[in-house]
N, C-alpha and C positions, 0 to 999 in steps of 0.2 A: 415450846417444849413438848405440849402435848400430839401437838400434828405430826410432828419429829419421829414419837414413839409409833404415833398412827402409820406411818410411812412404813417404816422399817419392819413393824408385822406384817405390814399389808405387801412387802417382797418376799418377808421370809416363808406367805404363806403360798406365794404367788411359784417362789422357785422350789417349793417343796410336792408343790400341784407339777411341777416340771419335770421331777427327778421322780416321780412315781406315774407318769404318762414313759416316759425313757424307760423305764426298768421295764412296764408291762409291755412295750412295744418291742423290746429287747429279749422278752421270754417269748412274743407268739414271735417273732424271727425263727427262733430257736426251736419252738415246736414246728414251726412251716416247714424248717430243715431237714429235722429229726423224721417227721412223716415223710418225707421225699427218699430220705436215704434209704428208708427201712422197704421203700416199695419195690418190686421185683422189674429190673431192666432187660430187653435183648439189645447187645449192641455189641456192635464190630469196631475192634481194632486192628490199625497196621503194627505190628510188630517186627524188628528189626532182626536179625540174626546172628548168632554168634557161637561157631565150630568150636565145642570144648576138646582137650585131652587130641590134641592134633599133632601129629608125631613134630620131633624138631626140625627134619630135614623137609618138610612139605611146609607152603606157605598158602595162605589165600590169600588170592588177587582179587583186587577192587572189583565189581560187577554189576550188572542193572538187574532188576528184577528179583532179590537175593531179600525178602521181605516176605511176609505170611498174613494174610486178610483173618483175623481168626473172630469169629462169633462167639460172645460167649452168653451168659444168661446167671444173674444172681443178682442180689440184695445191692441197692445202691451204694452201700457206706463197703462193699467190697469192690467195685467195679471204679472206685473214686480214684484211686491211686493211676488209672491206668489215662486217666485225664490230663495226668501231668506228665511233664518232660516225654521221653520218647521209647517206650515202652519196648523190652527185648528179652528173646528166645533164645534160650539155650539148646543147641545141637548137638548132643553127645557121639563125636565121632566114632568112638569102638561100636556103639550101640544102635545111632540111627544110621548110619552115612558108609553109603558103598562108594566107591573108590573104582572110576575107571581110567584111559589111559591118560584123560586130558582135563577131568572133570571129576567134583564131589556129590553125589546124588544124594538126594535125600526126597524121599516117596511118604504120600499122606500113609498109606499102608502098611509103611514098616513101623514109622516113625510118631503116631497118631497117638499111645497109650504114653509114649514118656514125653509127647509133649501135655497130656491129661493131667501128669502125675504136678507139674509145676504148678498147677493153678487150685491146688486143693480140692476140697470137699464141698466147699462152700460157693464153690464157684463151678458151672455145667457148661464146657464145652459143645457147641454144638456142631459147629463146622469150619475147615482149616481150608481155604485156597492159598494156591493153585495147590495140584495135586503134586508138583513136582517140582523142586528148588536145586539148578544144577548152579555149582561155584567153582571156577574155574581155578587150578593150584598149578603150583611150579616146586623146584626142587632149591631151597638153600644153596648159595654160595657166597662166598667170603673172597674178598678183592680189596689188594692197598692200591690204594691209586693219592699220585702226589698234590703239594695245596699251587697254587697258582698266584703271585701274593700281585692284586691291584694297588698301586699307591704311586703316588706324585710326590716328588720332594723335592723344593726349590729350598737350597741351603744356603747361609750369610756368608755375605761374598768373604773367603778364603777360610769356609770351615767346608768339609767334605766326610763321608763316610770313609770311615777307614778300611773295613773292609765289606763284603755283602753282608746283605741282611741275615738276619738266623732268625727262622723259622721253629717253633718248638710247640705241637709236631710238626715237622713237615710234609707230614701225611698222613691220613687215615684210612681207618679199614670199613669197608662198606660191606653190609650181612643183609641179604636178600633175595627173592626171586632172579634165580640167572637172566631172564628175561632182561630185566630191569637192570640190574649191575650190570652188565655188559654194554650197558650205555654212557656209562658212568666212565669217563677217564683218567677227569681232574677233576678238583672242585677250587673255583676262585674263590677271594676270598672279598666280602663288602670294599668298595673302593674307600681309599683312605689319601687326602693332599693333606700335606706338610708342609708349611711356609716359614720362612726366614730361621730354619734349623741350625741351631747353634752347640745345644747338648746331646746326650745321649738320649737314643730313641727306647722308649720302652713300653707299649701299648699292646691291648688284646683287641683283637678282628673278629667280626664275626663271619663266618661262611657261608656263600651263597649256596642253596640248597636245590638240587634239582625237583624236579616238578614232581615225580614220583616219590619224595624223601617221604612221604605218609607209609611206602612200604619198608621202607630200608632201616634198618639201627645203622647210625654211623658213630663211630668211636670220639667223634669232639666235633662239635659244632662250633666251635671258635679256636683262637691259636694267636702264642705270646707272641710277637715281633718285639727283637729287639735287634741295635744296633748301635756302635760304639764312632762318635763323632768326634772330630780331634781338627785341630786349625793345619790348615796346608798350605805349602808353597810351593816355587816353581826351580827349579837348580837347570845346570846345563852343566858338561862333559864333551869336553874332542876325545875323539874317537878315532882310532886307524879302521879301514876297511878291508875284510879280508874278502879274496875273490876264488871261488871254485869251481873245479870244470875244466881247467884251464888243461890243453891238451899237453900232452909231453911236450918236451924240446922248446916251450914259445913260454917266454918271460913277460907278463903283462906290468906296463906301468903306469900306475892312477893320478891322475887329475883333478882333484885333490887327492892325495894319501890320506886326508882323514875327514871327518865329520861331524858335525857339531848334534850334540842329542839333547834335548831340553823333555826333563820330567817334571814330573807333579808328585810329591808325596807329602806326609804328615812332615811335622816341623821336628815331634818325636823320633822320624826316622831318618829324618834329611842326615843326620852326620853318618849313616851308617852308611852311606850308597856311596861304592868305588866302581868306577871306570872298567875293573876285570869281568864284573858281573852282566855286562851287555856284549853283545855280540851283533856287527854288525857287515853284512854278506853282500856279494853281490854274485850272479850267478853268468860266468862268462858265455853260458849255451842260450842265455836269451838274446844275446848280439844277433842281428841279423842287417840285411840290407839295407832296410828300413830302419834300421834302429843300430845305428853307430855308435853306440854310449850305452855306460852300465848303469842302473838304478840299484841303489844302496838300501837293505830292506831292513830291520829292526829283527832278527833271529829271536834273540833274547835277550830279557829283563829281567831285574830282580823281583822277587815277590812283595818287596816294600815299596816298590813304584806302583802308582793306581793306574798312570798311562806315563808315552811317552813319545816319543816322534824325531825323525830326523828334519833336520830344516835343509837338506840339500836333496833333490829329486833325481839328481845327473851328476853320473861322475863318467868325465872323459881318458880315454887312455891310446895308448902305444903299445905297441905289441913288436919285442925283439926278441932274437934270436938265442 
């Protein structure tokens, strides 16, 4: 019992020796810090750039060299901030930044006291390269250009789209350098497969973005697709063949007089499709030499058929008087 107790002072005095070695190596941390912060630095930063108060219709274009080497000189615990992330300059366009036909100038000369004014009192400026910072601008324009919809869709056998897809929006407006917009036609949209499609389609895509989209605001980056899927079948209809062209005076007669038309629509619309709503022609000025027989061609269809086809390629005739 006694050695027990022996023990248990002999840690508690052991980790109390620990936690007062920690604390005083934790205060000269803290003064080693404090003395380095307080001592006076020269040193150079690259700082970034950024045109304030820049009218609407002028844009700035991406550019090399559009960066400022600046020296500065002050108290370590003020110059500490500029260690971190990526340090940047405001350019006051009314104020520092002349304007010529194709370019934004900005001169150490003009622009040297209100870059002074940003860094305080506390902080001594010593010297800004280059002397000379040109950024190259353009003029705003605004362009709808339509979406472009990539997708694959293998649907179960005898269900089909009933009708095309909708797109909502189906197009956006692009706000940017002319330069740039003027490149711009369409925008696709991320490729999307669809397999063994039985219900209604109802999904958001995202837009492929062109290379330059860092300069442009575009109105939607993505877009609903939808689309209304319904089970289908296949019907067929005889049909008489009407023929035109036919010269005065000469009576043609068809071989077959009619023709067999087989469609494809929803099974909701199968009962609605009659026989009057196609039209099917042949055109008696393509007869030639070579070609002694009329081909029978699908004029017209209903809007509730998705396709449709005649199954006879040749129809033969006589020609009386």
């Amino acid at each position: 019992m006694v050695k027990r107790l022996k023990h248990k002072l002999g840690n508690a005095i052991k980790t109390r020796k620990l936690n007062v070695f920690l604390l005083f190596l934790l205060f000269a941390c803290f003064i080693l810090v404090l003395s380095k912060l307080t001592k006076t630095y020269t040193k150079t930063f690259a700082f970034s750039t950024e045109i304030t108060h820049l009218p609407q219709e002028l844009v700035r274009l991406q550019g090399k060299n559009q960066q400022l080497d600046i020296t500065l000189k002050a108290q370590g615990y003020n110059l500490l901030k500029y260690y971190f992330g990526s340090p940047k300059l405001e350019l006051d366009y009314k104020r520092q930044v002349k304007v010529n036909d194709s370019a934004y100038i900005w001169s150490r000369n003009a622009g040297f006291s209100e870059v002074n004014e940003q860094f305080g009192k506390s902080i001594e400026l010593l010297s800004v390269t280059p002397d000379t910072l040109f950024f190259e601008y353009d003029i705003n324009t605004v362009k709808k250009v339509p979406i472009v919809l990539n997708i694959q869709t293998e649907f179960k056998q005898g269900y089909d789209l009933l009708e095309t897809y909708s797109l909502e929006p189906d197009s956006v407006t692009i706000v940017g350098p002319k330069s740039v917009v003027e490149t711009v036609d369409f925008l696709r949209t991320d490729s999307l497969n669809l397999l063994d499609v039985e219900k209604n389609i109802s999904t958001r895509i995202g837009l492929k973005l062109p290379k330059a989209a860092s300069q442009l605001k575009i109105s939607s980056t993505q877009i609903l697709l939808q689309g209304e899927v319904e089970k289908f079948t296949e019907g067929s209809l005889t049909l008489p063949v009407m023929v035109k062209n036919v010269p005065d005076g000469l009576h043609v007669k068809l071989f077959p007089k009619t023709v067999t038309v087989t469609y494809y629509t929803s099974l909701s619309n199968y009962k609605h499709i009659e026989a009057k709503d196609f039209l099917v022609e042949c055109d008696y000025l393509s007869v030639s030499s070579n070609r002694q027989y009329l081909v029978p061609i699908l004029i017209k269809k209903p809007k509730l058929v998705k396709n449709a086809r005649i199954n006879q390629n040749r129809i033969e005739f006589v020609i009386t008087e």
